[in-house]
C-alpha positions as CSV (number, residue, x, y, z in Angstrom):
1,X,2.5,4.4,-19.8
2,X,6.4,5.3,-20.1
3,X,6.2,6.6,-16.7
4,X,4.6,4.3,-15.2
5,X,6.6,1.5,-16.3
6,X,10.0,3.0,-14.8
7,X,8.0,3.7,-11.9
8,X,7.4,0.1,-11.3
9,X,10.7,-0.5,-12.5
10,X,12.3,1.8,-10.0
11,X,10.1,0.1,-7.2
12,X,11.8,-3.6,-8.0
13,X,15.1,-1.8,-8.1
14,X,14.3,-0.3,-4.5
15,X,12.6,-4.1,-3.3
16,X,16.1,-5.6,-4.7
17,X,18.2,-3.7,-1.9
18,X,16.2,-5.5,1.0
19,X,17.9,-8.9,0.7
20,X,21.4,-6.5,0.1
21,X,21.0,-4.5,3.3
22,X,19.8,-7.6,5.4
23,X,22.5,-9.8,4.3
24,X,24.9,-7.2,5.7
25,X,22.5,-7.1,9.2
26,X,22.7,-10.5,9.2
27,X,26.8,-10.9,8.8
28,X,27.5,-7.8,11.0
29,X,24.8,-8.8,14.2
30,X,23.1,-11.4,15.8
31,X,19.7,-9.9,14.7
32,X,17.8,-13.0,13.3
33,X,15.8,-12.7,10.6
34,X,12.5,-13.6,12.0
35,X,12.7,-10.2,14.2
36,X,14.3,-8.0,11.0
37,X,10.8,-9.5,9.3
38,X,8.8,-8.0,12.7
39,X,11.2,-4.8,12.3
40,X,10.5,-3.9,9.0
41,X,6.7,-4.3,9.6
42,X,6.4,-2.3,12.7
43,X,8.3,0.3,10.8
44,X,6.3,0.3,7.8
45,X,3.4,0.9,9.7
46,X,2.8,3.9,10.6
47,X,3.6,4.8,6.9
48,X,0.9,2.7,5.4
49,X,-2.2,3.8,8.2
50,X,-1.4,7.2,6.8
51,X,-1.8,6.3,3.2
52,X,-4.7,4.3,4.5
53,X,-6.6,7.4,5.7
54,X,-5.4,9.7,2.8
55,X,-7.3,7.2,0.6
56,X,-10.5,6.8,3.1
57,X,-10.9,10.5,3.1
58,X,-10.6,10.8,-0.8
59,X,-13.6,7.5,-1.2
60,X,-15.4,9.5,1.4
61,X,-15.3,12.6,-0.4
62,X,-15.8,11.6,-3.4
63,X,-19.2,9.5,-2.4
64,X,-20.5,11.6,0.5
65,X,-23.0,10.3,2.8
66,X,-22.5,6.9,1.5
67,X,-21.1,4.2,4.0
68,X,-18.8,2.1,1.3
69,X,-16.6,-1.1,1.7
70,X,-13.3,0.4,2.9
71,X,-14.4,4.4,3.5
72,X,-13.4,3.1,7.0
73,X,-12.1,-0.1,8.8
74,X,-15.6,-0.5,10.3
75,X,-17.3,-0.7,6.9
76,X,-15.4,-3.9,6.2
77,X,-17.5,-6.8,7.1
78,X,-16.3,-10.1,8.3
79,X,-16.1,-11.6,4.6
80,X,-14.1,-9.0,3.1
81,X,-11.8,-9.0,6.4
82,X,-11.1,-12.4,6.8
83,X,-9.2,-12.8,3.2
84,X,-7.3,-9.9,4.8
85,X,-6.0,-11.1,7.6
86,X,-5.2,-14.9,5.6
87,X,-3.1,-12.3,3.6
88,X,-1.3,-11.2,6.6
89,X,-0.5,-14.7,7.9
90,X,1.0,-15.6,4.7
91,X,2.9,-12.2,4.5
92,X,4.0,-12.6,8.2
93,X,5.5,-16.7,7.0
94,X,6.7,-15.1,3.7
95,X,9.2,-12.2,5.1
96,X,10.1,-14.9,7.8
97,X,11.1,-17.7,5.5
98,X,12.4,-15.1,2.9
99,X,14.8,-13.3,5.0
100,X,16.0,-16.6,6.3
101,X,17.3,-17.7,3.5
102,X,19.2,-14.9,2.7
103,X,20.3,-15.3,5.7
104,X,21.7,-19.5,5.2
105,X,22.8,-18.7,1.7
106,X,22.4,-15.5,-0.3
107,X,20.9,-12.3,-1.1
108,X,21.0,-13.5,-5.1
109,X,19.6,-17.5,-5.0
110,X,17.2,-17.0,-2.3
111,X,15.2,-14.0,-4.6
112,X,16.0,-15.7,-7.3
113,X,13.9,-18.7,-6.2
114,X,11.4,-16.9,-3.6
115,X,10.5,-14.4,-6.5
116,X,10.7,-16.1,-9.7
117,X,8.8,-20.1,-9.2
118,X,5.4,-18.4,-7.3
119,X,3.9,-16.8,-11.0
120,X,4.6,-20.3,-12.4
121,X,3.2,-22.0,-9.4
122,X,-0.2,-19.4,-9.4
123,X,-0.4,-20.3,-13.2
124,X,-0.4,-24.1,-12.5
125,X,-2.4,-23.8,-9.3
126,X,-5.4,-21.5,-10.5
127,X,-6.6,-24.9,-12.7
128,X,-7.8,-26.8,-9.8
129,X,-8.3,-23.6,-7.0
130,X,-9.8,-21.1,-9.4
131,X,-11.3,-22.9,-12.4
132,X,-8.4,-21.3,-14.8
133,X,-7.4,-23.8,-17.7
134,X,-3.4,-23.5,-18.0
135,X,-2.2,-23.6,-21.4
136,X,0.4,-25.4,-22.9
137,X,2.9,-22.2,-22.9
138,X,2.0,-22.7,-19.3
139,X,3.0,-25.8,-18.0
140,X,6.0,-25.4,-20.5
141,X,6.8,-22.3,-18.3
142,X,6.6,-25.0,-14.8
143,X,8.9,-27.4,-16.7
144,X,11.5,-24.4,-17.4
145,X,10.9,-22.9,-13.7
146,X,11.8,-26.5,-12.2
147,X,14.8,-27.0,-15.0
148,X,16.3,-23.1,-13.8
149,X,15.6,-23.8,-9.9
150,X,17.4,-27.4,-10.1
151,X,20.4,-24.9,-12.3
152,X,20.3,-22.5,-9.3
153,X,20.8,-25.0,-6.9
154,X,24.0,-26.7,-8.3
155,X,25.7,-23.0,-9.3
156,X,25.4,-22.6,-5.4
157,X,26.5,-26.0,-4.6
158,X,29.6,-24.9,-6.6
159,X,30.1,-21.8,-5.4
160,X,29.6,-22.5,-1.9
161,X,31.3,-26.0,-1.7
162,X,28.7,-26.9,-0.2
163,X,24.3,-27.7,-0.5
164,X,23.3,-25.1,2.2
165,X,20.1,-27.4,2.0
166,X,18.7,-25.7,4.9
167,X,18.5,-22.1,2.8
168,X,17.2,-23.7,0.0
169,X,14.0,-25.3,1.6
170,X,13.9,-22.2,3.3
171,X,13.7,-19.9,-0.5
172,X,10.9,-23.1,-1.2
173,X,9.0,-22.2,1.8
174,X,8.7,-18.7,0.8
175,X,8.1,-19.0,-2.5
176,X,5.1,-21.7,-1.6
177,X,3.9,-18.9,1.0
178,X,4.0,-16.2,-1.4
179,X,1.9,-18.4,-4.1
180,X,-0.7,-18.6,-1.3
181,X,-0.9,-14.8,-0.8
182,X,-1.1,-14.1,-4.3
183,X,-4.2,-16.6,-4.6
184,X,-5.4,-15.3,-1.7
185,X,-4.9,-11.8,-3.4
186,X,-7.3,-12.7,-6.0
187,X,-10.4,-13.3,-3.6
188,X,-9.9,-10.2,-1.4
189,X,-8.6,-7.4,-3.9
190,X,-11.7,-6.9,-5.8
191,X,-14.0,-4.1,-3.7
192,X,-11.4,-3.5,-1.1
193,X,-9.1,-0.1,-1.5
194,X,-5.5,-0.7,-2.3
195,X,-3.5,1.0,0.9
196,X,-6.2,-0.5,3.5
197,X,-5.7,-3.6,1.9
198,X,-1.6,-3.1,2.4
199,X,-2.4,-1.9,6.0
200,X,-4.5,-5.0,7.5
201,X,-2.3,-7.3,5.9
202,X,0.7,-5.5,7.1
203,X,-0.9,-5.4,10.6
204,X,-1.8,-8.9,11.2
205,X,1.2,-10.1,10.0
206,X,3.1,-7.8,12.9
207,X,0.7,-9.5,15.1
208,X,1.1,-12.9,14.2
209,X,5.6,-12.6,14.3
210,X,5.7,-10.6,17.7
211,X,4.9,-13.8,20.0
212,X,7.3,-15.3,17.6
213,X,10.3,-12.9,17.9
214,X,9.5,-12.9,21.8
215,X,9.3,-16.7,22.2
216,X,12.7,-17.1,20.5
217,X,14.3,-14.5,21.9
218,X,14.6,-12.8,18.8
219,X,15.0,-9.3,20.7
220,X,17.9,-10.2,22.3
221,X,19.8,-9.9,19.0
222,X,18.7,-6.2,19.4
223,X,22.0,-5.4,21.9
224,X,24.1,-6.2,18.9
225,X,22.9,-3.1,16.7
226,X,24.9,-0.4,16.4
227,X,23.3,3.5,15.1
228,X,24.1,2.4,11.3
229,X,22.5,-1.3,11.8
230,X,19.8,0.9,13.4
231,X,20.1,3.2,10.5
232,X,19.6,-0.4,7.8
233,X,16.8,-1.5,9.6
234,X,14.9,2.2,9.2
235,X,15.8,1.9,5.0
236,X,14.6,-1.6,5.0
237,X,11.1,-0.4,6.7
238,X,11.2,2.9,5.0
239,X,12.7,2.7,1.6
240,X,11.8,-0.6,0.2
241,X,9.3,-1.3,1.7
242,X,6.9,2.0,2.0
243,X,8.6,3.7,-1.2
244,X,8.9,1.3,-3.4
245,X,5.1,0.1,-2.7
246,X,4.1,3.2,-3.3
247,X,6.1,3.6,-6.6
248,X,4.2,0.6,-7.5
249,X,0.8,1.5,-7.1
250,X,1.2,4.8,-8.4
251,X,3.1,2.8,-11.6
252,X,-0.1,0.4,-11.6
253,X,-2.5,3.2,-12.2
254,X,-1.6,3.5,-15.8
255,X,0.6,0.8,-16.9
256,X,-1.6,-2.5,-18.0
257,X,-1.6,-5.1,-15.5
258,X,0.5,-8.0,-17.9
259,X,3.1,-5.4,-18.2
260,X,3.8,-4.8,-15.1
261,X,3.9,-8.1,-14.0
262,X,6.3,-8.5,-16.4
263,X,8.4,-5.8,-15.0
264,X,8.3,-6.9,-11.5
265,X,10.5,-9.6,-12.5
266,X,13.6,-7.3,-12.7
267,X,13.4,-7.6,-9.0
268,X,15.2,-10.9,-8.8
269,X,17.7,-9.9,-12.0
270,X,18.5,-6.6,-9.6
271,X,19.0,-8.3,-6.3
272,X,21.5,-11.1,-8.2
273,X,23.3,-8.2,-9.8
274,X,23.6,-6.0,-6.5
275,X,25.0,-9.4,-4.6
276,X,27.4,-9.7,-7.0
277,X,28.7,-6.4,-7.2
278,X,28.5,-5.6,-3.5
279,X,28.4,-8.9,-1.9
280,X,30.4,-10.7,-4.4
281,X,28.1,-13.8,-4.6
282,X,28.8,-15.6,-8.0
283,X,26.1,-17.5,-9.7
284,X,28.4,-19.0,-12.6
285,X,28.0,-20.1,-15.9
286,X,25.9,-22.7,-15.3
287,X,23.4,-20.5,-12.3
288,X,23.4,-17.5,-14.8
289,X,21.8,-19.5,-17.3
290,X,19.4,-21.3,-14.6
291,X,18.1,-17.4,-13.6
292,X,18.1,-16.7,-17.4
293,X,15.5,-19.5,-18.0
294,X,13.6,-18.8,-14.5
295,X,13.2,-15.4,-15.5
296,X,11.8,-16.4,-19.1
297,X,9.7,-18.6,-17.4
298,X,8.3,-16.2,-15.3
299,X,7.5,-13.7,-18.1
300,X,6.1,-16.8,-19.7
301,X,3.9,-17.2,-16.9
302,X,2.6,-13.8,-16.1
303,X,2.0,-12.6,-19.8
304,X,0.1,-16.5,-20.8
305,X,-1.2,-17.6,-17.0
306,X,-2.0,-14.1,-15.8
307,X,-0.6,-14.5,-12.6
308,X,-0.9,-10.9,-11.2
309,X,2.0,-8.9,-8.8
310,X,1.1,-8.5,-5.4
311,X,2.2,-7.1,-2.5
312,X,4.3,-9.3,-0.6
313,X,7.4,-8.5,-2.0
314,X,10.4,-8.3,-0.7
């Protein structure tokens, strides 16, 4: 279980260097974050439809001459497929809205906030979507989350001068989308393998930002990239995203599912501590105590309301 815990620890230390790497991208280019979100997916790709098959030969070996759910993608019927692709619209909105607000503020407050209020907001949500009764630790947990957001947001307003209001709504927006795909989650997880899952979702959510990017004229941002902005958008596609996943999984196979939840939420802890050491974003007295009680919150949350990981990360 040792193992597996610093596994999943080392995959939320890996997740914590996208927001890093794209705030550089984002100061040293005209890439916009919309196509970085369609970069990183078409990179990750060809990653995940080989874990895909690994993992269809192994279920097909392992029950031969049987035609189950996920063996291959034709065995998936329209009701296991259409949770799947949901989950791809809402990953396609999340890495959108997610890297945009890194982008309008920082690396640090935008996690902080995209990460840390959805396991609140799934906690609170699964009463009336999913029949799950929260507790009073639980809606003690949404007061706190709400108290430590409203923290974050004046710390930047401090630091910044200013209320970058626009990268604020825009850390909301993911974290509302990211709720949705972990509800979502909960319907289309059970029966379906783990890396097909990862790969539809992954797929359609390519789909869904590439008339985006090209309607925009996101890939005109593309003539700003040098070989090393080349170079950060491979690690963003490669590292964080197709490592530390599979860090994760592997982690998941033998660490209890409360505990790891619980773990994930060094991610926004590790992307605050990176910005300030590398970026040199300050939170302050009075957002360092705002992310202290967000993260308790959260921990609240997962280990009380049960709101699972997932894998729309950053």
């Amino acid at each position: 279980m040792i193992q597996g815990a610093l596994l999943i620890a080392l995959a939320a230390l890996l997740w914590a260097t996208t927001g890093i790497v794209a705030k550089f991208l984002f100061t040293g280019t005209e890439l916009e974050a919309i196509t970085l979100a369609f970069l990183r997916l078409v990179v990750a790709l060809p990653f995940f439809w080989l874990l895909m098959r690994q993992e269809q030969r192994k279920l097909n070996a392992a029950n031969p001459g049987k035609s189950l759910p996920g063996s291959s993608l034709r065995t998936l019927g329209i009701k296991a497929f259409l949770p799947l692709a949901a989950m791809g619209l809402f990953q396609a909105f999340y890495q959108g809205s997610y890297l945009l607000a890194v982008d309008l503020t920082g690396a640090g407050i935008a996690t902080l906030i995209s990460l840390c209020l959805p396991p609140v907001l799934v906690a609170i949500l699964a009463a009336p979507l999913l029949g799950e009764k929260p507790g009073l630790l639980t809606i003690v947990s949404a007061v706190a989350a709400i108290l430590g957001t409203g923290m974050l947001v004046i710390s930047d307003m401090d630091t910044a001068g200013t209320l970058r209001l626009a990268g604020i709504l825009m850390a909301l927006l993911a974290a509302a989308v990211y709720t949705g795909f972990t509800l979502t989650s909960r319907y289309s997880s059970a029966g379906t393998p783990v890396f097909t899952t990862a790969f539809i979702c992954f797929f359609t959510a390519a789909l869904i930002l590439l008339p985006v990017v090209a309607l925009s004229g996101g890939f005109g941002g593309l003539e700003t990239l040098a070989l090393r902005h080349w170079l950060m958008v491979g690690y963003i596609g490669v590292v964080p995203t197709c490592i530390g996943y599979l860090l994760f999984f592997k982690g998941m196979q033998n660490t209890p599912a409360t505990l790891s939840s619980i773990i994930v939420t060094l991610e926004p802890l590790f992307v605050a501590l990176l910005a300030w050491v590398i970026l040199g974003e300050v939170l302050g007295p009075v957002g360092i105590l705002g992310a202290a009680i967000l993260t308790v919150a959260v921990i609240v949350a997962s280990r009380y309301g049960e709101a699972p990981g997932s894998s729309a990360k950053s």
